[in-house]
FIVEX-228156 format. One record per atom (N, C-alpha, C): z negated, x negated, y. Coordinates in pm, whole numbers, padded with zeros to 5 digits, always signed. Layout:
% residues N
ZXY ...
END
This chain:
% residues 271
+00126+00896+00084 +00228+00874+00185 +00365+00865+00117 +00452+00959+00188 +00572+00914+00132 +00703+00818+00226 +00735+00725+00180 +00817+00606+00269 +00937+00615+00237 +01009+00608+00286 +01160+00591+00266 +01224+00460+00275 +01259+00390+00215 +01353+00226+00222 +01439+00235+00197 +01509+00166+00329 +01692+00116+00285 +01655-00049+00363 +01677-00126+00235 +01727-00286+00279 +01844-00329+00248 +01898-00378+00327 +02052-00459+00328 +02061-00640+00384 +02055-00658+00227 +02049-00823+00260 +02228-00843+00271 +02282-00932+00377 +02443-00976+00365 +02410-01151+00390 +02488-01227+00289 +02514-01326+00308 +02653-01360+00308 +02674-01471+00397 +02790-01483+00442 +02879-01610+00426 +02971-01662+00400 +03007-01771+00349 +03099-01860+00398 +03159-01935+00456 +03248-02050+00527 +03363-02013+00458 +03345-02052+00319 +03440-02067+00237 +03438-01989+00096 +03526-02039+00001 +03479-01965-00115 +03365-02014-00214 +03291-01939-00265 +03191-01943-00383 +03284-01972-00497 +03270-02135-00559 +03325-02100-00688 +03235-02046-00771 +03111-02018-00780 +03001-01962-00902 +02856-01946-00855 +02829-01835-00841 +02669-01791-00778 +02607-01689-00878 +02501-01743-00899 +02410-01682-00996 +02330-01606-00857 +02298-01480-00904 +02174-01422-00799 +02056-01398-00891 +01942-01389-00880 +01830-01356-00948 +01750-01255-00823 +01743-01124-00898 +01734-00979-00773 +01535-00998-00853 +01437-00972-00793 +01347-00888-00794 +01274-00777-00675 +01385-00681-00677 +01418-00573-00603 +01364-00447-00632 +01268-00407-00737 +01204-00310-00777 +01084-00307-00768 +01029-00209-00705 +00905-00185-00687 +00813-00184-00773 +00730-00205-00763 +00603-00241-00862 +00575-00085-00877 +00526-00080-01024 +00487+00032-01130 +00362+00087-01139 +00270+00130-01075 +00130+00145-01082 +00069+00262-01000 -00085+00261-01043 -00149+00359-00980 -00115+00374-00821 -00081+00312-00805 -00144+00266-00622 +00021+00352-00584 +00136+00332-00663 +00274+00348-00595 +00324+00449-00712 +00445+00495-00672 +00574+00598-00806 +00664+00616-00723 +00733+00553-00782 +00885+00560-00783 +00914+00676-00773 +00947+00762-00671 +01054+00898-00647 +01207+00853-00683 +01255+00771-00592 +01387+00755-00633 +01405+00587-00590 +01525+00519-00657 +01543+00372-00653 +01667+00348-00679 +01732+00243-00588 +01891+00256-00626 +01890+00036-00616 +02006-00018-00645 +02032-00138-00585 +02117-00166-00611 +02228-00175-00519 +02360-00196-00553 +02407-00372-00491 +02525-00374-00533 +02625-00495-00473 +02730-00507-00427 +02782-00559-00308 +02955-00503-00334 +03026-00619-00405 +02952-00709-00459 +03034-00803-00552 +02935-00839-00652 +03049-00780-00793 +02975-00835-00903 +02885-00687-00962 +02863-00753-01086 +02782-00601-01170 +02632-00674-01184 +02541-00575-01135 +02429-00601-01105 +02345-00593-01311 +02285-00711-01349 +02270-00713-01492 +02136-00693-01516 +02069-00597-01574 +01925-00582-01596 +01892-00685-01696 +01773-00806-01654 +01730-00877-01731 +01598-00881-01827 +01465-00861-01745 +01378-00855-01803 +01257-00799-01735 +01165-00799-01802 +01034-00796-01676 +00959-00924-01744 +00938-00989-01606 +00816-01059-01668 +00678-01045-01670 +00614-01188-01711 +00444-01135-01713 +00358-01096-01642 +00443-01091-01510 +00377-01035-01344 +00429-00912-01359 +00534-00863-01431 +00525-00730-01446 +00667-00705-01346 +00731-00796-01279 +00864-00788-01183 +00974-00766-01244 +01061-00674-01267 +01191-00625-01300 +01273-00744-01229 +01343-00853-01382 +01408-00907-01328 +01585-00833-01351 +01656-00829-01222 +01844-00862-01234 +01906-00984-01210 +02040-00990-01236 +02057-01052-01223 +02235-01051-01190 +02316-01100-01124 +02421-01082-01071 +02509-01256-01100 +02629-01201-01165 +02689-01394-01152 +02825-01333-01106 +02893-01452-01017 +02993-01432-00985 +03088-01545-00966 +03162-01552-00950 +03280-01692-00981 +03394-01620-00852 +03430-01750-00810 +03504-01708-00709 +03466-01615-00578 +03340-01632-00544 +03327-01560-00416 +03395-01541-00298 +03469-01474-00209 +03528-01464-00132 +03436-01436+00033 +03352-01520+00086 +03301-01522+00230 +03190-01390+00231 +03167-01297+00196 +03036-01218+00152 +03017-01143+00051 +02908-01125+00055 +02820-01022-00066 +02672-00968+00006 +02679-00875-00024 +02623-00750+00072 +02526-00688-00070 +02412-00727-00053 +02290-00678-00195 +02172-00527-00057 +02223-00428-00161 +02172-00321-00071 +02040-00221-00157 +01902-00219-00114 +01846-00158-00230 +01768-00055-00129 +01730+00054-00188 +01728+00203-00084 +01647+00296-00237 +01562+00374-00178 +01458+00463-00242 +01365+00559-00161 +01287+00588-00237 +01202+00683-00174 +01008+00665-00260 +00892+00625-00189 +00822+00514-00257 +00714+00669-00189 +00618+00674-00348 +00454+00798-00306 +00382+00663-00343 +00308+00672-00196 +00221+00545-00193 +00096+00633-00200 -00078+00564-00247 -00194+00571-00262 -00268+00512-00192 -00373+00528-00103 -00447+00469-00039 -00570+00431-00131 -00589+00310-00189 -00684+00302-00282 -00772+00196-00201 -00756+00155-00071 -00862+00064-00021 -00848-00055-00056 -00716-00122-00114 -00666-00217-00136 -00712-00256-00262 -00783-00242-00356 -00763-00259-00510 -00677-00186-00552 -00580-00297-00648 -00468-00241-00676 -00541-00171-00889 -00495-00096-00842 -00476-00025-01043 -00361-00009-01110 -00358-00052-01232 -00296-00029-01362 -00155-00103-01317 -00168-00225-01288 -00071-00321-01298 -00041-00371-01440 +00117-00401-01507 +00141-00427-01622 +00125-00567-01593 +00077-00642-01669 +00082-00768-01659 +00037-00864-01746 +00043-00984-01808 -00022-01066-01910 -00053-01198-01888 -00060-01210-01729 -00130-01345-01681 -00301-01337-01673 -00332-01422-01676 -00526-01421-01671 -00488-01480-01485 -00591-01405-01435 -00638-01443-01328 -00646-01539-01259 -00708-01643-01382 -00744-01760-01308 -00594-01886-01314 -00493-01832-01378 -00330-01926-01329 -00311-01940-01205 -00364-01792-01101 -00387-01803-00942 -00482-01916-00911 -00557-02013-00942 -00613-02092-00898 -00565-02248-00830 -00420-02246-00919 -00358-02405-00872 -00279-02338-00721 -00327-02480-00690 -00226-02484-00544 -00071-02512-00595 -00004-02477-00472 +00142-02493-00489 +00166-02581-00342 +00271-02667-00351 +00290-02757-00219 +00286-02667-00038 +00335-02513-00125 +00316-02437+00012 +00177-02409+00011 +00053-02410-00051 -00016-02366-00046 -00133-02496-00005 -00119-02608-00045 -00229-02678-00031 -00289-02705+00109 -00431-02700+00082 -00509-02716+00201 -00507-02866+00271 -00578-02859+00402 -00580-02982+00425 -00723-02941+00484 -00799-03063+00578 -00938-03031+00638 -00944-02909+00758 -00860-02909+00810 -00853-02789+00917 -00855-02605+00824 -00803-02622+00761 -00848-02484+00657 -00927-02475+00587 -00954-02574+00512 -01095-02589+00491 -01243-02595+00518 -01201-02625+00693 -01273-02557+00735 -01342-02437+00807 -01228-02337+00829 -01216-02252+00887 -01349-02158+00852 -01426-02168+00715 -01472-02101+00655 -01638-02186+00589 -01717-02213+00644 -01860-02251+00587 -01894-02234+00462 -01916-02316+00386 -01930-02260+00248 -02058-02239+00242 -02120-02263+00281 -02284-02192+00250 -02307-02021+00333 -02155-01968+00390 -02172-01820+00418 -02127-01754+00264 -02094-01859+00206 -02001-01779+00078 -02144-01739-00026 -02250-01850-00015 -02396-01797-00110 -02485-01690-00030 -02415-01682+00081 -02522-01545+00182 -02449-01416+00151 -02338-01389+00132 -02241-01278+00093 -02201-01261-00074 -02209-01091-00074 -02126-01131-00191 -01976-01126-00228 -01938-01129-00323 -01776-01148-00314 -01646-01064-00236 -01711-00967-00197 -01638-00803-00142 -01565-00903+00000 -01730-00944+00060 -01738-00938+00223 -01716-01124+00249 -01699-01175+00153 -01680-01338+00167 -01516-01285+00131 -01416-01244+00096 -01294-01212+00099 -01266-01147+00213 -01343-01061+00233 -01302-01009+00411 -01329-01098+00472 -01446-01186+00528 -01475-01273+00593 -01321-01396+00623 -01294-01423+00497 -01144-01528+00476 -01081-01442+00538 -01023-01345+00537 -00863-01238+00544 -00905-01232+00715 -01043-01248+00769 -01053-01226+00917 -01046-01375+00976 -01081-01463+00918 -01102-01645+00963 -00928-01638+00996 -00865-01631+00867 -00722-01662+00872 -00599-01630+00949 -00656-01429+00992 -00612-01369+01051 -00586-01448+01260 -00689-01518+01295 -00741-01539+01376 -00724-01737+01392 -00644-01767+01291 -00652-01929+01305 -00502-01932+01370 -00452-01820+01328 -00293-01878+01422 -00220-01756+01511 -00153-01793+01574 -00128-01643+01636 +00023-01620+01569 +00043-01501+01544 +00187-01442+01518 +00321-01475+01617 +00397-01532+01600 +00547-01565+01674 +00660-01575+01613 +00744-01488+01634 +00895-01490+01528 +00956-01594+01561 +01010-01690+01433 +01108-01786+01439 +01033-01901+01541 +00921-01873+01466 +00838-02020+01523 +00812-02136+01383 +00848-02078+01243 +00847-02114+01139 +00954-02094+01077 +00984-02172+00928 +01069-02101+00816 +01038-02130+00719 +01124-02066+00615 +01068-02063+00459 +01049-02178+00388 +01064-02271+00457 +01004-02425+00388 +00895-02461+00467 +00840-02386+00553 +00685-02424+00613 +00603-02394+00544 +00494-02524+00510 +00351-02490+00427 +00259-02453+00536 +00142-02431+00439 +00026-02392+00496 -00021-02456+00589 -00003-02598+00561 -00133-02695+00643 -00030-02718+00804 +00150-02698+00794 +00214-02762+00889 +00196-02597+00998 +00192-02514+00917 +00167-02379+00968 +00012-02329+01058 -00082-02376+01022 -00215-02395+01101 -00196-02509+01223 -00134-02599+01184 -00178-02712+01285 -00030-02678+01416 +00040-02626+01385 +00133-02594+01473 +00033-02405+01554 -00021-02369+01498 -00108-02260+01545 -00046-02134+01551 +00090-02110+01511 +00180-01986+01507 +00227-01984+01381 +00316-01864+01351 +00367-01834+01241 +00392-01706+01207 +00436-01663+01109 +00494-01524+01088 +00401-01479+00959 +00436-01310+00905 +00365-01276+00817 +00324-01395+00660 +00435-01427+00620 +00469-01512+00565 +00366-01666+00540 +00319-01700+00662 +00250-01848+00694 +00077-01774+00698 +00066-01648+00715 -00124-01609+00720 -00110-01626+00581 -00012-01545+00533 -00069-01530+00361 -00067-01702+00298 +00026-01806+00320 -00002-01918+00266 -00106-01987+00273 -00161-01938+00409 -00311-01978+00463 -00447-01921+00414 -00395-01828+00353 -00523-01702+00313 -00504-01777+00198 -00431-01795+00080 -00418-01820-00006 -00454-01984-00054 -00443-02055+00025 -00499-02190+00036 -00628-02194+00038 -00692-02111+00125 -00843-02121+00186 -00907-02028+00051 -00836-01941-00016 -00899-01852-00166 -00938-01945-00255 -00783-02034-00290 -00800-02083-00407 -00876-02195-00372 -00920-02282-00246 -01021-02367-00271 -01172-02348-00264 -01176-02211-00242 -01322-02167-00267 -01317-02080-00414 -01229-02084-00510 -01238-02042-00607 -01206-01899-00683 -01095-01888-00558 -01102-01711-00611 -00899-01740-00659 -00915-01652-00760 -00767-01663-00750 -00667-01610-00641 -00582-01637-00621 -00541-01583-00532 -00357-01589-00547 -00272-01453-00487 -00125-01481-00520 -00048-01419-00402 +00089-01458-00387 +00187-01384-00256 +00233-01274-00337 +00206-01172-00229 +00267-01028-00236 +00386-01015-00123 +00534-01003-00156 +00601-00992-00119 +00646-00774-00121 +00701-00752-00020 +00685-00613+00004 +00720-00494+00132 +00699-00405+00164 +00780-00374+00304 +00605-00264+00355 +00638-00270+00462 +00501-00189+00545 +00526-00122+00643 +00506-00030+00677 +00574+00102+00780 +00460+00035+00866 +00568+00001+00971 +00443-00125+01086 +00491-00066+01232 +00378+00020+01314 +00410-00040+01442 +00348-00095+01518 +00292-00223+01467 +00230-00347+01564 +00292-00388+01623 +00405-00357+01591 +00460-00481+01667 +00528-00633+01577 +00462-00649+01415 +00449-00778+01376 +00596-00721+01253 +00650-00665+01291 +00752-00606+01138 +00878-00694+01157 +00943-00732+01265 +01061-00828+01282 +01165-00817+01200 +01213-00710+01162 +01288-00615+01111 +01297-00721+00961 +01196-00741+00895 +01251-00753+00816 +01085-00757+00686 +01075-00786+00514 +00998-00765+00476 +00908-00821+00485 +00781-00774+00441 +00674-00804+00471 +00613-00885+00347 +00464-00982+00438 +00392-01027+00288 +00249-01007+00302 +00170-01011+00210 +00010-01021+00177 -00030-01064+00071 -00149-01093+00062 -00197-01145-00062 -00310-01075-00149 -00295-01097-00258 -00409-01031-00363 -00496-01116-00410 -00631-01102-00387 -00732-01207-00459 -00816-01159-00543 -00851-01227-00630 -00911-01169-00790 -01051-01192-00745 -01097-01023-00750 -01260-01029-00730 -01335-01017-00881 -01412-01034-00908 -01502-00991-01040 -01515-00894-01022 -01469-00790-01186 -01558-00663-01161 -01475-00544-01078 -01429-00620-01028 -01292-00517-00912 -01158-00540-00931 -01098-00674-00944 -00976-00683-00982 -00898-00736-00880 -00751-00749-00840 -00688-00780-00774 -00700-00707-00643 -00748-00752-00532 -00763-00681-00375 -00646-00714-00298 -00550-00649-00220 -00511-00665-00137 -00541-00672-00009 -00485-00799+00041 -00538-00820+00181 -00390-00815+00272 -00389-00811+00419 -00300-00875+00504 -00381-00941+00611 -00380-01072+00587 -00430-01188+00714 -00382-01142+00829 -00215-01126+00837 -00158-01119+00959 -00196-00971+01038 -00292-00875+00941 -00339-00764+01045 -00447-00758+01011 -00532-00844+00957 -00635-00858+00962 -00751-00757+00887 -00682-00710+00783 -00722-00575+00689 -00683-00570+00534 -00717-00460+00515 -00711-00485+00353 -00564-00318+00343 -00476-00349+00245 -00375-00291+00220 -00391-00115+00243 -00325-00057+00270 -00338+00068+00257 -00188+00142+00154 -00199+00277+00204 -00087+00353+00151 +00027+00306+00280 +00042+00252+00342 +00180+00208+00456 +00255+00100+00364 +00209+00045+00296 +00230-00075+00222 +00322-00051+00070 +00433-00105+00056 +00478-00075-00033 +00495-00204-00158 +00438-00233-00242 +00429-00396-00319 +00592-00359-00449 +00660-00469-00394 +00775-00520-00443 +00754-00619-00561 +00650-00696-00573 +00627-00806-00672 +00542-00936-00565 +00476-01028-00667 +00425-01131-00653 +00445-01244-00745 +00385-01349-00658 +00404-01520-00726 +00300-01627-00656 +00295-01724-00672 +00240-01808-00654 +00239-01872-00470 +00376-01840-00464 +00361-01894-00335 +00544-01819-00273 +00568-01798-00186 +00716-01719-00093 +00805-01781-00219 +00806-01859-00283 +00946-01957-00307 +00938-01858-00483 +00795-01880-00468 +00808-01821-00667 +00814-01647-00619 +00822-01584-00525 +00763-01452-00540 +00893-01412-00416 +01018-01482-00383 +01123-01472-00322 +01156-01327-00398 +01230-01223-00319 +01284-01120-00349 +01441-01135-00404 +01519-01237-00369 +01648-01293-00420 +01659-01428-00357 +01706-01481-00529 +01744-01632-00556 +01881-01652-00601 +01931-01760-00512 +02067-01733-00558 +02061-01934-00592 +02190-01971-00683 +02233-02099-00699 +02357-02118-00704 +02441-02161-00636 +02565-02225-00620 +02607-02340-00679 +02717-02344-00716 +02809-02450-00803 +02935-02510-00684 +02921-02616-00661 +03031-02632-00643 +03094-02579-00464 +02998-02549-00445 +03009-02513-00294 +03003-02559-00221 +03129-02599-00044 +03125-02707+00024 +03083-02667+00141 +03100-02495+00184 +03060-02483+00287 +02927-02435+00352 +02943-02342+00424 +02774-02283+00535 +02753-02171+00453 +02636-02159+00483 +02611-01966+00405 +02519-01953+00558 +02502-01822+00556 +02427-01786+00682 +02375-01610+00621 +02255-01584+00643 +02227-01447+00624 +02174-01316+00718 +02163-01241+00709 +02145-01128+00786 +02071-01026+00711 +01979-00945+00768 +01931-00895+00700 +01883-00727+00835 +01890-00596+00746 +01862-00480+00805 +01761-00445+00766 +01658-00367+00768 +01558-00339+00732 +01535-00134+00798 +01554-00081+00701 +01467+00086+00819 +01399+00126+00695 +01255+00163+00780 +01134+00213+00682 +01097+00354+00718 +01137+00476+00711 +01098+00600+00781 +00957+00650+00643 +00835+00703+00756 +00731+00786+00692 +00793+00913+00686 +00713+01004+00590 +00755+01167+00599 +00674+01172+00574 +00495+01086+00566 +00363+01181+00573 +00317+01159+00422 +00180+01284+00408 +00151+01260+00263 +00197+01416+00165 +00178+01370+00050 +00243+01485-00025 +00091+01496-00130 
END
């Protein structure tokens, strides 16, 4: 499949920025499953600084600026040949072991209602393939989808018991209910040529859980399936906050910030 992306994050400011660090992980992940045709990411403030990759394999930038003047407009646009591999992902660069996916993170921890969503004596009747589908369908089905019924400081457990939530809140939930039955599990942050209905103009998330023998699987709770070629993977982390697409920190700043965000994903099919 070939996808086309243009995202335009604008944040907006009261007053002036005396000093904002941005931290961009805006590049698409490197692997069998995806290739880079073309990739751009610009700024209209500030020189965008190539930093590193880390051990997840995420192209870090990085942007500082002093004296901000009320916006900055971070715009990243390409052209992505996606693979339908059935949601095992291949030939990811990376130098974490698997099992670092095992600790909870405060967005991630369970409470008794997710815990139980899932019988653990179906987990010794199945083997590992169809006890990961089994979760990605429990989870799919514990809350219903509603925009701006949540936000990015909602955990898992406040996210089930309220019974709604966005792409964002299945995967914290999928990921809670993995790692306490023992599978590793991490947030995939990313964009998906969606017409469910569930795209809310803006990016998408899922999660990858470490099977034996197979490797990292992609799932999406919130459609209730395992990844295809529609799916484009941007990077992962532990939980939305570690696997955020841009982090910014301010010095010295008295007023509002407010953001906006565009999103257009056009298919042109497979090649």
């Amino acid at each position: 499949m070939i996808i086309n992306i243009n995202y335009k994050t604008s944040y907006n400011f009261t007053s002036e920025v005396p000093r904002l660090v941005q931290q961009l992980k805006l590049s698409p992940t490197e692997c069998i499953n995806q290739k880079i045709i073309k990739w751009s990411i610009e700024a209209s403030e500030g020189e965008i600084v190539e930093s590193h990759k880390d051990c997840l394999g995420n192209q870090i930038n990085n942007i500082y600026l002093q004296n901000l003047i009320k916006k900055q407009i971070i715009t990243t646009k390409g052209i992505i040949h996606t693979k339908n591999t059935f949601g095992v992902m291949k030939g990811l660069h990376e130098t974490v072991h698997p099992d670092c996916f095992l600790r909870q993170t405060i967005l991630t921890k369970p409470n008794k209602k997710i815990i139980s969503l899932i019988n653990k004596k179906s987990k010794a009747k199945t083997n590992s393939i169809e006890f990961c589908h089994t979760m990605n369908t429990v989870v799919g089905d514990s809350i219903k989808y509603l925009s701006g019924s949540t936000n990015i400081k909602t955990d898992a457990q406040h996210a089930i018991s309220l019974g709604t939530g966005v792409c964002q809140d299945f995967a914290h939930i999928l990921i809670s209910l993995a790692r306490h039955n023992d599978y590793p599990a991490r947030y995939v942050n990313g964009f998906l040529a969606d017409d469910s209905g569930h795209g809310d103009n803006d990016t998408h998330a899922w999660v990858e859980i470490f099977i034996k023998d197979l490797g990292w699987v992609g799932f999406d709770p919130s459609h209730k399936c395992s990844i295809d070629d529609k799916y484009v993977r941007m990077g992962c982390g532990f939980d939305f906050a570690d696997a955020s697409m841009i982090k910014g920190v301010k010095s010295n700043f008295k007023g509002e910030e407010t953001l906006d965000k565009e999103i257009n994903i056009q298919l042109q099919g497979s090649q």
